[in-house]
N, C-alpha and C positions, 0 to 999 in steps of 0.2 A: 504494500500500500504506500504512495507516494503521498511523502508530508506535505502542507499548505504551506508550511512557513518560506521564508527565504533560508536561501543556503549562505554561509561562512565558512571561507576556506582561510586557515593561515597556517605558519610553519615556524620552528624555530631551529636553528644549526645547536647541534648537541658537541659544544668545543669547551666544555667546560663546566663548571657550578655556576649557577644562577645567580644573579646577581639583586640590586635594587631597582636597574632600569629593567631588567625582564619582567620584573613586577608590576611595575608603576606603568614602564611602558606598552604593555603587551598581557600578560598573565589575568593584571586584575581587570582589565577589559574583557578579553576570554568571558571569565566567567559571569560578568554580569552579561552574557548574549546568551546563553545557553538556552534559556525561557523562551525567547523570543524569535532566535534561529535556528535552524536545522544545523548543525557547528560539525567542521571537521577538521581535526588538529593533528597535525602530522610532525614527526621527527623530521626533519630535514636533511639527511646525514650524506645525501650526495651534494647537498651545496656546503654543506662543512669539507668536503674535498677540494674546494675550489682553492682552500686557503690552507687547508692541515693537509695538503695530501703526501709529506714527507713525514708526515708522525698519522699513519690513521688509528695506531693503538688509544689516539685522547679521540676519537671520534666513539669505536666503541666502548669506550668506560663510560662515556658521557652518558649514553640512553638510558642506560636503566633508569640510573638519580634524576635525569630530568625528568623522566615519564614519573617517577614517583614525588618529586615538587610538584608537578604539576598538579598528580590531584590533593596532593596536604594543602594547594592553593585555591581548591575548590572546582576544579575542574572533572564533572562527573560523567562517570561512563553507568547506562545511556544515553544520561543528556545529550552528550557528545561523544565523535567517533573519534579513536585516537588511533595514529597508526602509523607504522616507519615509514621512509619514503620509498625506502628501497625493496621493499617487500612486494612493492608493487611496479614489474617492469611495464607497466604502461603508460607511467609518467614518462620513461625514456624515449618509447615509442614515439609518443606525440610529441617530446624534444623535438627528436629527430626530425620528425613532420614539420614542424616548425619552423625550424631552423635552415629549412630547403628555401622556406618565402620572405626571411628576416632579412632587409639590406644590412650589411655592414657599418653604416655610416651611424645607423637605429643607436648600435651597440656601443660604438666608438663616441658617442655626445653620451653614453650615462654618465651623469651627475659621480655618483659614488665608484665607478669605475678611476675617473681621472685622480678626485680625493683619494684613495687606497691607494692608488700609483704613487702619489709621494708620501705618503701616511707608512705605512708597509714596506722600511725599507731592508727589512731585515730577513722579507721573505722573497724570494721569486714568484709575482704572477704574472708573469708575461705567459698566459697560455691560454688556450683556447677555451677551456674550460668558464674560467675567470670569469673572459671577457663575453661568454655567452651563458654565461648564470641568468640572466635574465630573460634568454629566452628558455631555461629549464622554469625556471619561477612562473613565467607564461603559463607553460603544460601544464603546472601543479594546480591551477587555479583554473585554467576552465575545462581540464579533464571533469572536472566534477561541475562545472557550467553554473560555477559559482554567479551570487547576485551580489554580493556583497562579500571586502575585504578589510577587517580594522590593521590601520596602520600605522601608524607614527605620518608627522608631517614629512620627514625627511625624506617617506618610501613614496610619498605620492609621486614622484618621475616614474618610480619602477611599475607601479600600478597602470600607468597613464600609458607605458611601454606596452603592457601586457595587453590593454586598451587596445592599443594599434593593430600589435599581431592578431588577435582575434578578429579586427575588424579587418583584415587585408584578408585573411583565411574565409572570412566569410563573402568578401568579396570575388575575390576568385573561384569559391567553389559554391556554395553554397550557405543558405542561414542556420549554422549550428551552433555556434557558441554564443549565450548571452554575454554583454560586456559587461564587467561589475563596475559596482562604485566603491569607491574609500569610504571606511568609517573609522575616520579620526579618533585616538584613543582621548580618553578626558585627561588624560598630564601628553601632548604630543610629541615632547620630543627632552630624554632627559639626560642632565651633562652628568659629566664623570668628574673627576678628580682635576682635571687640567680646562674644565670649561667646554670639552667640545664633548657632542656626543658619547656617553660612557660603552664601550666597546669591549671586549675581553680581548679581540684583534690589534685594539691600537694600547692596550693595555693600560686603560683609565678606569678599571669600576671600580666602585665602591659598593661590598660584602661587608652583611650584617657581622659574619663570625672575624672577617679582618678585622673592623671597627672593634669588636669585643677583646679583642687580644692586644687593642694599641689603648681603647681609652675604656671608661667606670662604664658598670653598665648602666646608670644613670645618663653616665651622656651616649648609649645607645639609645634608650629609650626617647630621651629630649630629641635627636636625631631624626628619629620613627615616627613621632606623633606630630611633628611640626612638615615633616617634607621638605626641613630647610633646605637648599643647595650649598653642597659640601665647599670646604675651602681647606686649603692644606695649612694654610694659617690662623684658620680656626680658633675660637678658645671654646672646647666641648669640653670641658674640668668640671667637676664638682660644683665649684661655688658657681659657674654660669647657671645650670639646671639648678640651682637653689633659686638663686636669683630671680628665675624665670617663671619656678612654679611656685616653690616653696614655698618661699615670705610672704606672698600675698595669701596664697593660700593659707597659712600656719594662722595669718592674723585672724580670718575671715572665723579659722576652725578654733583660735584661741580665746576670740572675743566672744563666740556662742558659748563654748563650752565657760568660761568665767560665769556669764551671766545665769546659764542652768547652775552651778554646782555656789553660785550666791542665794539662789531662792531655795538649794534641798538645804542649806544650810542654818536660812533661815525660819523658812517654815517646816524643814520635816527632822531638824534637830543634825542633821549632816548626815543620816541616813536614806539613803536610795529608797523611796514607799515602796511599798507590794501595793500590789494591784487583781482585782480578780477580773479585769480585764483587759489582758497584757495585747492582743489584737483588737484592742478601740479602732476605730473611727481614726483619729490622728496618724498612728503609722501605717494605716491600710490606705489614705488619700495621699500619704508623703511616697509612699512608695511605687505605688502608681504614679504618681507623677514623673518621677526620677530614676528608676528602676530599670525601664523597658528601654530608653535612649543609652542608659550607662551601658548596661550587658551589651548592646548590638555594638555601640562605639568600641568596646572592650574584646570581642571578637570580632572585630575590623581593624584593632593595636591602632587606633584614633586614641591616645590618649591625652591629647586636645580638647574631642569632645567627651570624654567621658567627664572629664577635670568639669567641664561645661556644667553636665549635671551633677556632679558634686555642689560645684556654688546654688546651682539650684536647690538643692537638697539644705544644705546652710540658709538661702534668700526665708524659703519655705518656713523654717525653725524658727527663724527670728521674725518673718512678721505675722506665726501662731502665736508666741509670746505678747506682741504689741497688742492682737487682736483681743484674747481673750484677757490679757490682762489679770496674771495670779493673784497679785495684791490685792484687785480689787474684788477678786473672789476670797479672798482671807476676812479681808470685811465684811461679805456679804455672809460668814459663816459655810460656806462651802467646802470644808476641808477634804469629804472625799472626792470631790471634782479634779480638786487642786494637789493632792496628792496623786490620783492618776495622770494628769496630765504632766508632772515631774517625772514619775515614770517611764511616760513615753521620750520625754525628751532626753532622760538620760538614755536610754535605748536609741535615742535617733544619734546621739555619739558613737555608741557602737557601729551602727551603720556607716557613718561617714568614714572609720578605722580600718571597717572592712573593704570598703571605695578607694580609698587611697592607697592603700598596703600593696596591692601588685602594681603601684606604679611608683611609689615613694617609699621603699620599706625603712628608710632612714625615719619616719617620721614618727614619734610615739606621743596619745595622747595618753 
């Protein structure tokens, strides 16, 4: 039964471990299409030839570990179809095919062609291979008469290539390939370490586990949750990520918890009340409200927005305080009101402890 959806075709060269641009640029794209497209995600491993083909031993170590990042990155089989390149000699075929109608001139103006020529001085690609990777990339995308391509800004020539030959093949023979479009990834194009595009080829990525062996893992996480762009002059230390979350934070969480642990003090003798209603009304509306954004932020490692609903969580506390006003329930003789609601609020510290802790575990209340 053929699906309604549109199709996605993309590839990635298995030359190594993944990095933050595979993620950011490419990966976490992937998976938010899988609902929406018919998706098929293939190992790349005959265009990793174009560039390892004097070491192909890093080509096959490569596959397995990528195929298994890719789905710890959410990438589900059978949402999507995953599959080598090379396991399927029919992409060579339709190379082949291809490459009878391709002028040379096509190949000779790729953008990233000329870039790697002086980028890549360390390898030999003056070869055929190389210089018509892009009509194999052609094959790969409308063998399967893809509708659609997510790409980075930088791939839109090769896209617009692919474009071509499909429409000269369909010119000359007949109408069988649809031409796809580009769908731009939401980060399109992300630098490395030296400001230009992060490559494992030109040898500029930046690796979560590098970062973790050179700096705190505090300043991997500040790193993670902001999306800064790296700089090798950097100050990613301790006291920056204190700076950044911390203090405001610490105050936000040291000025609530003051004011709870003045009124148990007050009115409940500096002892924590019991309560025979430890799920009120109060932590079932806080938790709702702040709960559902933290957890999803927190399994996205947004720890931006999780921090987000944290303040919310703290905003929430304090203006219950303002609202119902303990004091003025101490006057009104309300004492069990007023000792549950101390209750809860000492419990809504708990909560905020447990919020912060996988991303601050420095921080003790």
């Amino acid at each position: 039964m053929m699906s309604s959806k549109q199709r996605v075709v993309s590839g990635m060269r298995p030359t190594g471990k993944l990095h933050l641009g595979h993620y950011y640029g490419a990966l976490k794209n992937w998976a938010s299409l899988q609902d929406t497209y018919e998706c098929f995600y293939f190992v790349a491993d005959w265009h990793a030839l174009t560039t390892e083909y004097a070491h192909p031993q890093i080509i096959k170590e490569s596959i397995h570990d990528m195929v298994i990042d890719w789905l710890a990155l959410g990438i589900h089989v059978p949402k999507s179809t995953i599959f080598v390149q090379s396991s399927l000699p029919e992409h060579a075929e339709l190379h082949l095919m291809l490459s009878m109608i391709t002028p040379l001139s096509w190949l000779e103006r790729n953008p990233t062609y000329k870039e790697q020529e002086q980028e890549l001085n360390d390898k030999d690609i003056h070869t055929h291979g190389f210089l018509g990777y892009p009509v194999l990339q052609a094959a790969d995308i409308l063998i399967y008469k893809a509708h659609k391509v997510p790409v980075g800004i930088d791939q839109v020539p090769h896209l617009e290539l692919t474009r071509e030959i499909g429409r000269r093949f369909n010119f000359l023979y007949r109408e069988i390939f649809p031409l796809p479009d580009a769908l731009l990834t939401e980060t399109p194009k992300i630098l490395g370490s030296d400001g230009r595009k992060m490559s494992k080829t030109v040898g500029n990525v930046i690796s979560p586990l590098d970062l973790l062996e050179k700096y705190p893992l505090d300043a991997l996480r500040y790193f993670l949750s902001r999306e800064i762009p790296f700089d090798n002059d950097g100050d990613y230390s301790d006291e920056k990520f204190n700076v950044r979350y911390e203090a405001d934070l610490a105050n936000g969480i040291g000025n609530l918890a003051n004011r709870i642990l003045v009124m148990i003090e007050k009115y409940a003798g500096g002892v924590i009340p019991q309560t025979i209603d430890p799920d009120g009304e109060f932590i079932n509306l806080i938790t709702k409200k702040t709960w559902p954004g933290y957890t999803d932020a927190m399994n996205k490692w947004r720890f931006d927005r999780a921090l987000e609903s944290v303040w919310q969580f703290i905003a929430f506390c304090d203006q219950e305080i303002s609202d119902r006003q303990p004091w003025a329930m101490m006057k009104a003789g309300k004492e069990k009101e007023v000792n549950d609601f101390l209750y809860h609020l000492a419990e809504s510290l708990r909560h905020i402890a447990v919020m912060i802790w996988p991303m601050m575990p420095d921080i003790r209340l």
